[in-house]
C-alpha angles and dihedrals in degrees: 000000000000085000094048088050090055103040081051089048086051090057104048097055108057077047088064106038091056091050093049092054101042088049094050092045087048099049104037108034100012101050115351122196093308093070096231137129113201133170127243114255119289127193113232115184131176131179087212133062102285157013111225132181120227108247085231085077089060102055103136136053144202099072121102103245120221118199119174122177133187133180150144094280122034109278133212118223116188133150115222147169123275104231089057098043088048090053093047102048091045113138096001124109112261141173116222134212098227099160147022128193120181141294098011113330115120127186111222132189123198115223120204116226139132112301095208116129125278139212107291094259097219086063084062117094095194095087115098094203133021154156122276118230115276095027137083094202126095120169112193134176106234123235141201117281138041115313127149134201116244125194116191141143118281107239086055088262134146135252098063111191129160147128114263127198117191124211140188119195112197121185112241094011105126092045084057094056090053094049092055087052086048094055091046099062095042088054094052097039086057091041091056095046084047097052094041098027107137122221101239116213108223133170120275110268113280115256105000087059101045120121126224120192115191118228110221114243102238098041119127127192099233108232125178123278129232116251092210112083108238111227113236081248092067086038089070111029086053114112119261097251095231123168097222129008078216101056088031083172100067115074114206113255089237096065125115119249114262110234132178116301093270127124107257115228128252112265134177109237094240097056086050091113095221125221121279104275119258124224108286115257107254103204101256129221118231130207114232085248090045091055094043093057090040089059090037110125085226095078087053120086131025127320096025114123139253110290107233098247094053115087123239115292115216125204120275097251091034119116118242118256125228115234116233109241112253122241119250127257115216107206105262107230103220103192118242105259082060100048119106099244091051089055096047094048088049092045095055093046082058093052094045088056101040083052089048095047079056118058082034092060088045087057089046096050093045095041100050086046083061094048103104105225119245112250119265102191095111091154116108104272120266141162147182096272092239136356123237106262093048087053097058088047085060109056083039087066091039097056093044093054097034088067096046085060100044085048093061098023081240106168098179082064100048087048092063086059093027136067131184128305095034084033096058098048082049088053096041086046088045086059098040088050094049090053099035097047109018094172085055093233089139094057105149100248110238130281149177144209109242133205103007123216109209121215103179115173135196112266120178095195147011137324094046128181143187132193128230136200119204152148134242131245101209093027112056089170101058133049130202127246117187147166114221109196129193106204092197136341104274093058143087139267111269131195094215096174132019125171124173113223115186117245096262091068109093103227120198126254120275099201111096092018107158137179114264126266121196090264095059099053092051092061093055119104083228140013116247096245096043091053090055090055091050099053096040081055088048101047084049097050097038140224083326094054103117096223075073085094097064087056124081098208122249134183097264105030083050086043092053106042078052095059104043086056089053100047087049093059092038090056100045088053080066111106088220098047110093091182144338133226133174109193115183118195130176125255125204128352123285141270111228125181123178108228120205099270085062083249106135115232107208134199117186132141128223130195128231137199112188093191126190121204118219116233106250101276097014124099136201144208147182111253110167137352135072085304098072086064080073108031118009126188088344104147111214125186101197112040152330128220144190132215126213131172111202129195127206144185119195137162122229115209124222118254094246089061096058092211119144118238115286115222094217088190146305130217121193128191129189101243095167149004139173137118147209 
């Protein structure tokens, strides 16, 4: 056993010495109290617009990531998605993060691309994490999914160059490490006790281990005898040889033994043939209870009984008694799994390894706890197109610098917050209100949507939209109703398309609004792009067109088919008008969320050419009205039109509800006019 002992103690202690060292290099030059691992500085350098790491780098979440740049310009750091950093680099000359190999050592691969400036990256809204002015710092938790770190200057220009240092903070790191240096020296402490361990010699338990050895009853100490007979006179005056006047029943061991009253012969002491010897007196080992009742006062005096290491004492006048023989023990041979020594020395190895399970379980446990788990997200990347709080942003900017255009009628500014078709009714009304109110007396006063209500659907690439309901500031009895679209990742947000129904239409709700799958759009009464033909047919043939009977009608839809069939007759009443047709077409395709209901809200625009034909020899012009702002005091001998864009926003039922569509509003503006 002594050589298993020592081979386990062996063992344990390389074991822990390498765990104390690796704890103590872990927790004191790898991570430190702040429980973070970090790599050294590297230098990363690109001749295009970026360094960007590949989302493969990032594959697990849960770790707070740490990621400091410095260089020669002021940089940019922001973790993205990848969906959107993809979008945003493509085309440009890059350079890519494709490997890392500890401790500092990263792969690169340099992309080619344009190297024209990009969108200065801190005005995008898309980055969930980045770098405050003025810092090149940005600590992040990662998440599940694909994201990638991008470092670039700041203004969007080429020729990156700075020197990166990476970090991973992981909770309770640092404690681990010190645990593991903890354990270390424990395991080697018990390795070394178990290699130079000394056997100690103690006495044999007290009173388990103690020895008796019985005194045979007959048997007499010889003594010598006296060579001088003894008279019967001196045999009975002698004393009675007792061991205490106060037992007078017991007779001291060293006694003669009393004989008939006969004089004994002279003798010389070395022809007394002696006793046969006893059996010598081994020194006997005595338990603490057995020597306390061996010195107890009780045992002293007459009547107390027989200690238990006296023999037994027999009467005066009694005969001796011969002691049976005793059998004879063999030695019992015990082998050597059951011996003592062997079970004490098994008992200690289990509970060595028992000691040892489980301070390796409790490793195990703490440091699976640590291991950041691998993404599962395997699932093409998608997100909501904008959160809340980046949406009303949005409309905030949007409002600030709405107003500044309208001030100055400035059409180069509303097309950085405006797309077509919204873009193209502002410019027409820009250039109406420049010929129609030159002094400017008749600027629209500001305004402001008010109380946004945010759809944000998941898009899984560009362009991405989302839809807002508001009110309005200077309009309580309207609200808006508008698209903003992002075309790629490095633009701006855009409001595409924008109508204005009055309070007493019921709108759809916004929350829960998605893009539209297959399955969606089957179970529509009527497809998207079906519903814009038919009530472009419908506004050209009038309230008797039969495509009427898909409409549910609605004030303006009702206002405007009135009008159209006014104007007509009032024009043909002209001496000069041969004829009148208004003829409305769609434009575009159109915009479909799914709201929550399953109902599709629908935003498309339609145009529209309300043309006049001139009698044969006659000749018109345009003489006042928003159409002069297009064509002014041009005589035309064939005919005149006008140019309208119109947009609209309907709902298309589902074919289980059995509703007709609902024409939610439709705004026009004269955005041309001329002849021929």
């Amino acid at each position: 056993m002594r050589f298993a002992r020592i081979t386990l103690g062996l063992l344990l202690s390389l074991a822990g010495l390498v765990a104390t060292a690796a704890g103590a290099v872990a927790a004191f030059w790898l991570v430190g109290p702040d429980n973070t691992i970090s790599t050294p500085d590297r230098q990363l350098a690109s001749t295009g617009l970026a360094v960007v790491s590949a989302p493969t780098l990032l594959d697990r979440h849960g770790p707070t990531l740490h990621v400091t740049a410095s260089g020669g310009k002021p940089l940019f750091v922001g973790i993205g998605q990848d969906l959107d950093v993809r979008n945003y680099l493509a085309g440009s000359a890059h350079t890519r993060l494709i490997r890392f190999e500890p401790p500092g050592t990263f792969g690169t691969q340099d992309l080619r691309g344009r190297s024209a400036k990009l969108t200065p990256p801190g005005s995008l809204d898309w980055w969930v994490a980045q770098s405050a002015p003025g810092s090149q710092a940005v600590s992040w938790p990662i998440q599940d999914g694909r994201y990638d770190v991008v470092v670039m200057n700041a203004d969007g220009t080429p020729a990156v160059g700075a020197d990166v240092s990476f970090g991973v903070q992981v909770h309770r790191l640092f404690g681990i490490c010190l645990l593991v240096l903890g354990a270390g020296v424990l395991v080697l402490a018990l390795g070394l006790a178990l290699m130079f361990r000394r056997r100690k010699v103690t006495a044999v338990a007290a009173d388990a281990a103690t020895t008796e050895i019985p005194v045979p009853v007959a048997a007499r100490i010889p003594v010598l005898v006296p060579v001088t007979a003894r008279t019967s006179d001196d045999e009975e005056n002698a004393p009675a040889n007792r061991v205490s006047p106060f037992a007078p029943e017991r007779i001291s061991p060293f006694a003669p033994t009393r004989t008939a009253r006969t004089a004994l012969p002279t003798v010389r002491p070395a022809l007394v043939k002696p006793l046969p010897a006893p059996v010598p007196a081994a020194p006997m080992f005595m338990s603490a209870a057995a020597v306390a009742r061996a010195k107890s006062p009780a045992l002293i005096g007459a009547g107390a009984s027989q200690r238990y290491d006296e023999p037994e004492q027999r009467p005066y006048d009694e005969p001796a008694k011969t002691a049976e023989p005793a059998e004879a023990v063999e030695p019992e041979t015990v082998p050597l799994a059951a011996s003592p020594e062997f079970e004490k020395s098994d008992e200690a190895v289990r509970r060595t390894a028992a000691l040892l399970a489980s301070g390796a379980l409790l490793l195990t446990t703490t440091s699976c706890g640590l291991m950041p788990p691998k993404n599962s997200l395997t699932a093409p990347d998608s997100r909501p197109a904008v959160t809340l709080a980046d949406a009303q942003a949005v409309v905030q900017r949007y409002n600030q610098l709405n107003n500044q255009a309208n001030q100055t009628r400035d059409a180069k500014l509303s097309a950085t917050i405006e797309g077509n078709p919204t873009l193209a009714q502002t410019q027409a009304g820009f250039v109406i209100g420049r010929k129609l109110d030159a002094a400017g007396k008749d600027i629209s006063k500001p305004f402001s949507y008010t109380d946004p209500e945010i759809g944000a659907p998941q898009f899984a690439s560009y362009p991405m939209r989302f839809v807002v309901s508001s009110g309005i500031s200077d309009a309580p009895g309207n609200r808006q109703l508008g698209v903003w679209q992002r075309e790629n990742a490095g633009s701006p947000w855009l409001l595409t398309h924008s109508v204005y129904p009055p309070k007493g239409v019921e709108l759809p709700s916004v929350d829960g609004m998605r893009t539209p799958a297959a399955s969606d759009l089957d179970k529509l009464r009527s497809q998207p792009a079906t519903v814009a033909k038919d009530l472009a047919a419908y506004l050209t043939g009038g309230p008797n067109a039969p495509q009427s009977k898909l409409f549910t009608p609605t004030p303006g839809l009702s206002s405007l088919v009135k009008l159209r069939a006014t104007s007509k007759v009032n024009d043909t009443a002209e001496p000069y008008i041969a004829s009148v047709t208004d003829a409305f077409l769609p434009s575009g395709e159109p915009l479909t969320f799914i709201t929550s209901s399953g109902d599709a809200l629908v935003f498309l625009s339609l145009t529209e050419q309300y043309l006049q034909r001139v009698e044969p020899g006659s000749n018109a012009y345009w003489t006042s009205g928003e159409a002069t702002a297009f064509s002014s005091m041009v005589k035309y001998t064939q005919t005149l039109h006008q140019d309208y864009l119109h947009q609209v926003a309907l709902v298309i039922p589902t074919k289980s509800s059995g509703d007709a569509i609902r024409v939610l509003s439709i705004d026009p503006q004269l955005v041309g006019a001329g002849g021929e």
